[in-house]
DRENRO-402181 format. One record per residue (C-alpha): residue number from 1; residue in three letters; x, y negated, z. Coordinates in steps of 0.05 Angstrom, whole numbers, plus 5000, padded with zeros to 4 digits. Each point is the difference from the previous one (the first is absolute). Example, Ala and Ser with C-alpha at 12.3 -4.5 7.8 and 13.67 -1.06 7.14 Angstrom:
<node 1, ALA, <5246, 5090, 5156>>
<node 2, SER, <5027, 4931, 4987>>
***
This chain:
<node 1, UNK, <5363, 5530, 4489>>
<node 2, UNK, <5071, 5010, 4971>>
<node 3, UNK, <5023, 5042, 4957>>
<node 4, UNK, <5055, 5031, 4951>>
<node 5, UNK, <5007, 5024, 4933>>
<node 6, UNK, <4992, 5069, 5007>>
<node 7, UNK, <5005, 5024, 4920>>
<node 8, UNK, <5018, 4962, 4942>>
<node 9, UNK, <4994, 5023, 4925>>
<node 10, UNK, <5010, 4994, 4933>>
<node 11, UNK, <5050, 4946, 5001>>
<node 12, UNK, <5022, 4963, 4941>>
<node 13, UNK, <5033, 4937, 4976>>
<node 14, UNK, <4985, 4967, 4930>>
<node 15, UNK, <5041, 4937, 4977>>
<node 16, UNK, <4959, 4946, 4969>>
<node 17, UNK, <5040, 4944, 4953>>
<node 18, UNK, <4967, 4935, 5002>>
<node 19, UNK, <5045, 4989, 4937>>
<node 20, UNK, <5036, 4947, 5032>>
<node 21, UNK, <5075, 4988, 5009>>
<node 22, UNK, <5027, 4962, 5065>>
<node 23, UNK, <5068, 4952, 4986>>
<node 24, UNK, <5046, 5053, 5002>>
<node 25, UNK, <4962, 5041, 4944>>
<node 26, UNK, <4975, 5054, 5047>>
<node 27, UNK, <4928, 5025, 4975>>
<node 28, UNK, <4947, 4977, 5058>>
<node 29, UNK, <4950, 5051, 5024>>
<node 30, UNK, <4969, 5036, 5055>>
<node 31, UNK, <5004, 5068, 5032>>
<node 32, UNK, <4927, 5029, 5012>>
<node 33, UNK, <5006, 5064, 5058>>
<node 34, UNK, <4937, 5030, 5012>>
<node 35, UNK, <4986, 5062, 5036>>
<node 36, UNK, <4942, 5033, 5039>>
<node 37, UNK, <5008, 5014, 5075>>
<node 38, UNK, <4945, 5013, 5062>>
<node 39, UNK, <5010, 4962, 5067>>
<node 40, UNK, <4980, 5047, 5062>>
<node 41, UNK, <5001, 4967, 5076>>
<node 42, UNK, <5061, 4992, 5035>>
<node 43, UNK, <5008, 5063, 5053>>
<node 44, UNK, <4991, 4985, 5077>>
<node 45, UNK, <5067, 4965, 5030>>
<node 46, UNK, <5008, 4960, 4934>>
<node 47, UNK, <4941, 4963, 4990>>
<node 48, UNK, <5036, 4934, 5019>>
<node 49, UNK, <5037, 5002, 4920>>
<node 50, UNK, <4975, 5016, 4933>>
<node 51, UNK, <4963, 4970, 4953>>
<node 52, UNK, <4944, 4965, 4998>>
<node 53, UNK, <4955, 5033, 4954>>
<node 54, UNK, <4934, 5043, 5009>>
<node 55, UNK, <5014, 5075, 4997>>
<node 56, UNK, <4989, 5026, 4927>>
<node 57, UNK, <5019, 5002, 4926>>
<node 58, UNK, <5026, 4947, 4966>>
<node 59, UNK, <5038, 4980, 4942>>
<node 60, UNK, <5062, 4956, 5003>>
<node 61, UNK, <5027, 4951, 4955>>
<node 62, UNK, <5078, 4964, 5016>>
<node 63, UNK, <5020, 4947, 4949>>
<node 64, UNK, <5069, 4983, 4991>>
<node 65, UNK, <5023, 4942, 4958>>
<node 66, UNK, <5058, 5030, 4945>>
<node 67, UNK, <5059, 4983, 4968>>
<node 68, UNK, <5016, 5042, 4938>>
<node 69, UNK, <4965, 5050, 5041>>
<node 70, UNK, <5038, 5000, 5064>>
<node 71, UNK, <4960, 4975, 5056>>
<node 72, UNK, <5019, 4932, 5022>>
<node 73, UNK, <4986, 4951, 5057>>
<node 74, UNK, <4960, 5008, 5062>>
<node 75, UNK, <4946, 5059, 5003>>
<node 76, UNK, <4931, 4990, 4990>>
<node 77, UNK, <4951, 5038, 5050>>
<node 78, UNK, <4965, 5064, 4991>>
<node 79, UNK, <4929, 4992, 4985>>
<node 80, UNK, <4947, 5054, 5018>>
<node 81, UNK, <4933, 5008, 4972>>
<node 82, UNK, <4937, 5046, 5008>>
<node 83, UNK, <5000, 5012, 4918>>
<node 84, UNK, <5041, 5014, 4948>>
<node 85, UNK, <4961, 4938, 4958>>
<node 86, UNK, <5012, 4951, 5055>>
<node 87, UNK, <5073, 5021, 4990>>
<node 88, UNK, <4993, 4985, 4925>>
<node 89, UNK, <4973, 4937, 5006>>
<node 90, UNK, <5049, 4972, 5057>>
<node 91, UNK, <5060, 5022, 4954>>
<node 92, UNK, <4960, 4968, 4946>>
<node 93, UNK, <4998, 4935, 5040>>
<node 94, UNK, <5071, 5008, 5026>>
<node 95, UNK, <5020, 5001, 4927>>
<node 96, UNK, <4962, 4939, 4970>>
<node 97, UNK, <5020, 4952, 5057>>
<node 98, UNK, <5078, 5028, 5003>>
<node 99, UNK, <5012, 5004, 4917>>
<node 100, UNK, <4971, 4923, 5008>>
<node 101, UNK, <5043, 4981, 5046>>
<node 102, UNK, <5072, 5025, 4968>>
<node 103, UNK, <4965, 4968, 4922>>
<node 104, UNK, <4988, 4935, 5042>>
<node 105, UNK, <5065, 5002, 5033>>
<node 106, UNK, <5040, 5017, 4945>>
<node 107, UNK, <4971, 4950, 4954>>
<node 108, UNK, <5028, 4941, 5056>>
<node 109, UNK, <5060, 5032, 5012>>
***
């Protein structure tokens, strides 16, 4: 079954510094959006397009990687989960691996 986002809430962004500075001095980070929203089924005539998500209540995570807080590069897809802990722990996770990655990076660059 398809559906859309029918509500979304409580929106907000928080910048996170991994206290790293890329080759052109600009402070690395990410952008952490999360927000609460509740999927209902698509109506009839449009069940061919939506999303593929059980109808429900979730709560959304979007990482973004940051450059002195701006956004920067591709976008990162929106997760959904069932809890507000899951969310936690999958920003949590999200965190860890990408602060490793710029530190590892940045040491070889």
């Amino acid at each position: 079954m398809m559906t859309h986002k029918a509500h979304q809430k409580n929106t907000m962004t928080q910048y996170v510094s991994f206290a790293v500075r890329d080759r052109l001095g600009r402070q690395i980070g990410a952008n952490i959006t999360t927000y609460e929203c509740d999927f209902a089924p698509q109506p009839d005539g449009l069940r061919d397009w939506g999303y593929d998500i059980p109808p429900g209540h979730y709560f959304a995570f979007e990482p973004h990687a940051a450059r002195n807080r701006q956004d920067y590069g591709a976008a990162q897809p929106t997760r959904y989960f069932t809890t507000a802990q899951q969310r936690g722990d999958a920003i949590a996770a999200y965190l860890k691996g990408a602060q490793k990655r710029y530190k590892l990076g940045h040491l070889h660059a």
